[in-house]
Backbone as CSV, one residue per row, in Angstrom:
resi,resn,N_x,N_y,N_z,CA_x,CA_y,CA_z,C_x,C_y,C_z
1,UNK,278.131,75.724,181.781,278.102,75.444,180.355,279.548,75.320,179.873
2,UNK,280.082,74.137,179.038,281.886,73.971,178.683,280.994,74.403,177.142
3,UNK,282.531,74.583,176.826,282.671,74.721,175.159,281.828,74.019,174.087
4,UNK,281.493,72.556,174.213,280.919,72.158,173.600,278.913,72.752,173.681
5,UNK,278.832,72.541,174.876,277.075,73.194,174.985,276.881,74.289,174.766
6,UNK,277.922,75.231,174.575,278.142,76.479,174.141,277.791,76.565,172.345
7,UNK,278.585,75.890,171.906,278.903,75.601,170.118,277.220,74.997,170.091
8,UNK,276.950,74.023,170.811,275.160,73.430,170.182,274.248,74.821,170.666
9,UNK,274.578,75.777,171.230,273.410,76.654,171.541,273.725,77.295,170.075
10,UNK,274.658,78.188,169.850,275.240,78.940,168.691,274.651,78.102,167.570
11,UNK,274.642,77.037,167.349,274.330,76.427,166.161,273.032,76.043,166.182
12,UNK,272.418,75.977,167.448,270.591,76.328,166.912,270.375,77.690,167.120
13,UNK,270.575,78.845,167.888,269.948,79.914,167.849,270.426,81.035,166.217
14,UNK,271.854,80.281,165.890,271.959,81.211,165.075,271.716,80.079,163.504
15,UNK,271.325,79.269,163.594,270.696,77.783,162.832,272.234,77.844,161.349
16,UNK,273.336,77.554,161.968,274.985,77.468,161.543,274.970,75.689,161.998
17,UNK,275.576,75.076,161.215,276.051,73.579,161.807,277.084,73.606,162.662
18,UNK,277.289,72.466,163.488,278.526,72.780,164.652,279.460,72.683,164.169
19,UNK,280.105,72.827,162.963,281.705,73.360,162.861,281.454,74.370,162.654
20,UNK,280.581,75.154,161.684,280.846,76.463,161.315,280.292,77.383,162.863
21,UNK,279.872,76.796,163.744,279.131,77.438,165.170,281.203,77.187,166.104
22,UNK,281.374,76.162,165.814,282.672,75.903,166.491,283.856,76.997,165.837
23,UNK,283.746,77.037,164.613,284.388,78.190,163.937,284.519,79.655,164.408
24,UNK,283.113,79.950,164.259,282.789,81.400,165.066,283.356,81.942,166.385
25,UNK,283.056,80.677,167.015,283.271,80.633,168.581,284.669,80.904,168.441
26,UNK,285.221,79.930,167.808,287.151,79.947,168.280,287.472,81.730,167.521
27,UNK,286.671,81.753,166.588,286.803,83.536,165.917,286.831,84.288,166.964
28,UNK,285.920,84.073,167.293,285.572,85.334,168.235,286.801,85.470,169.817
29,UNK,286.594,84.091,170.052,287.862,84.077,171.250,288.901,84.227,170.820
30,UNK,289.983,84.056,169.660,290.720,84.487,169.126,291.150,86.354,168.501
31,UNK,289.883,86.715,168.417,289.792,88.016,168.295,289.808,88.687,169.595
32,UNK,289.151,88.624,170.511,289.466,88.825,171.911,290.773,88.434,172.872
33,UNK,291.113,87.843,172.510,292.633,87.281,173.227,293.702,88.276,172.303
34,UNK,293.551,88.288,170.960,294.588,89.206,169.930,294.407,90.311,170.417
35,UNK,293.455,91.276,170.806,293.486,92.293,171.248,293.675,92.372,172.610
36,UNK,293.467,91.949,173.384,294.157,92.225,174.700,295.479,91.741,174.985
37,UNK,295.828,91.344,173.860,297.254,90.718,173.819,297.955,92.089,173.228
38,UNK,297.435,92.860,172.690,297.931,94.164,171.783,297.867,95.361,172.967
39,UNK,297.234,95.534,174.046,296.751,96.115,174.448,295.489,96.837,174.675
40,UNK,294.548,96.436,173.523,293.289,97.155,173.383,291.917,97.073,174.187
41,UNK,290.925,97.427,174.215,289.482,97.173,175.027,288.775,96.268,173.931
42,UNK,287.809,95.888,174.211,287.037,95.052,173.499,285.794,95.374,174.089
43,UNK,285.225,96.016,173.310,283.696,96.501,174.302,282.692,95.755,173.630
44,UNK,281.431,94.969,173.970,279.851,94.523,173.251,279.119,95.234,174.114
45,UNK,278.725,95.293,173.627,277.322,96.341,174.201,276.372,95.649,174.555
46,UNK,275.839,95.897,175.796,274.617,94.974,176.202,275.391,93.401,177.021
47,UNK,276.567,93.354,176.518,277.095,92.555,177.090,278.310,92.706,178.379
48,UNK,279.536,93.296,177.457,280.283,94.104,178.286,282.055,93.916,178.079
49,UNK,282.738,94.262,178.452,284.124,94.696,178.244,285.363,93.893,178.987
50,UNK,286.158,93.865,178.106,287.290,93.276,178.367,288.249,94.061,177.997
51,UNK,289.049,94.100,179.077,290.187,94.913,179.106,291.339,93.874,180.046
52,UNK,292.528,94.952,179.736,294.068,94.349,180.385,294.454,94.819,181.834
53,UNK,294.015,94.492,182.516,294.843,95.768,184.166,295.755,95.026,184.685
54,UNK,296.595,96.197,185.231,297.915,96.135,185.539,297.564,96.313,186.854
55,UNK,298.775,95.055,187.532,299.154,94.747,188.565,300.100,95.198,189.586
56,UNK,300.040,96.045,190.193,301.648,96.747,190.618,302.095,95.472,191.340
57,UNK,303.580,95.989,191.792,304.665,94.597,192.372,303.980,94.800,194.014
58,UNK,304.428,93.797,194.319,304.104,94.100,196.123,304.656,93.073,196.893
59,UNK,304.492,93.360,198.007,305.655,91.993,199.517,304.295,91.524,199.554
60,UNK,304.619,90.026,199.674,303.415,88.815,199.927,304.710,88.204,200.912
61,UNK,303.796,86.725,201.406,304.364,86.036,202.109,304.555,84.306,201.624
62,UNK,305.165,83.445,201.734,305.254,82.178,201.528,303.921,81.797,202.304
63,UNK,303.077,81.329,202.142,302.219,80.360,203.105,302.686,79.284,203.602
64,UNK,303.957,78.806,203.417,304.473,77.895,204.282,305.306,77.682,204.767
65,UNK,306.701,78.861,204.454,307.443,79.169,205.390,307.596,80.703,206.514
66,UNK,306.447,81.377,205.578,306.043,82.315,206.129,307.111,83.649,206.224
67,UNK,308.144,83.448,204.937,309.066,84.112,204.242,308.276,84.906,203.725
68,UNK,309.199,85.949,203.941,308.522,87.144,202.947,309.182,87.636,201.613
69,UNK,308.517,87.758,200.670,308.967,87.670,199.271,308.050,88.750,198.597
70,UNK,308.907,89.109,197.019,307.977,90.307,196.677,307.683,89.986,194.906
71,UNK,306.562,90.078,194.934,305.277,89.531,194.225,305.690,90.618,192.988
72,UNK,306.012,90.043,191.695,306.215,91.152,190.392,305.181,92.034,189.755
73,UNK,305.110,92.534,189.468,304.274,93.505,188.601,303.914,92.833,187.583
74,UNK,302.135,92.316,187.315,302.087,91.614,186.031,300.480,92.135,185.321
75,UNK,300.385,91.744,184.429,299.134,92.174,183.621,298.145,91.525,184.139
76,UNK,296.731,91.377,183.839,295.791,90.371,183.791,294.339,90.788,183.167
77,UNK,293.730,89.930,182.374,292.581,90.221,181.611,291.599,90.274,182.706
78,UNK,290.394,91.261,182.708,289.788,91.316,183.315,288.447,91.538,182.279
79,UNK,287.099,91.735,183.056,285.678,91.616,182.563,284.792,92.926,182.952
80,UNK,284.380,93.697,182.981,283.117,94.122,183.582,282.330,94.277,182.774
81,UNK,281.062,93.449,183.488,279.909,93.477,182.581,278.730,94.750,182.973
82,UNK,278.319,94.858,181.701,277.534,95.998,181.734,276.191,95.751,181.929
83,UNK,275.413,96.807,182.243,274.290,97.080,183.085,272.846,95.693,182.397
84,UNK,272.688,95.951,181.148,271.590,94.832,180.850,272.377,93.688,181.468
85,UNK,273.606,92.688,180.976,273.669,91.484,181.923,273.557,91.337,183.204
86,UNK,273.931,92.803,184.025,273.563,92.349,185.595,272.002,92.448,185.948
87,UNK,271.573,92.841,184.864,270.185,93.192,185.426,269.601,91.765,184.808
88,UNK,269.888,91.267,183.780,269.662,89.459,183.293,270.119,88.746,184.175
89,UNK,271.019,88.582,184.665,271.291,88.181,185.886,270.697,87.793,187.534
90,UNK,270.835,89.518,187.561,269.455,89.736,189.023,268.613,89.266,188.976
91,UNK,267.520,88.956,187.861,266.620,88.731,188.012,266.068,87.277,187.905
């Protein structure tokens, strides 16, 4: 599903026209990106959580000269979804 089939579901299930469904959408991803940009969790319930984890530094290798080099310490957004979606899921 891209962005757009996303915005036509939002705008019939929640019966919003597709800008104000396109609106929401960019709300909501905008509210989620601001806070993990701040540092914070973002929890939905039934759905599930987004948070920031940290990366420690470490020795990797070139894959093509097969140099060894050392990999920085960096952030990255991560997901875990909670128990009703895996079980929507599973089934």
């Amino acid at each position: 599903m891209n962005k757009s089939a996303l915005v036509d579901a939002i705008s019939r299930d929640a019966g919003l026209d597709p800008a104000a469904a396109d609106a929401a959408l960019s709300a909501v991803v905008g509210a989620i990106t601001g806070a993990l940009a701040q540092g914070d969790k973002v929890a939905i319930p039934g759905f599930g959580t987004f948070e920031v984890r940290e990366r420690a530094a470490r020795s990797g290798r070139n894959p093509q000269t097969g140099e060894p080099l050392e990999i920085a310490a960096s952030k990255a957004p991560a997901f875990k979804p909670a128990t009703a979606l895996k079980n929507a899921v599973s089934t």
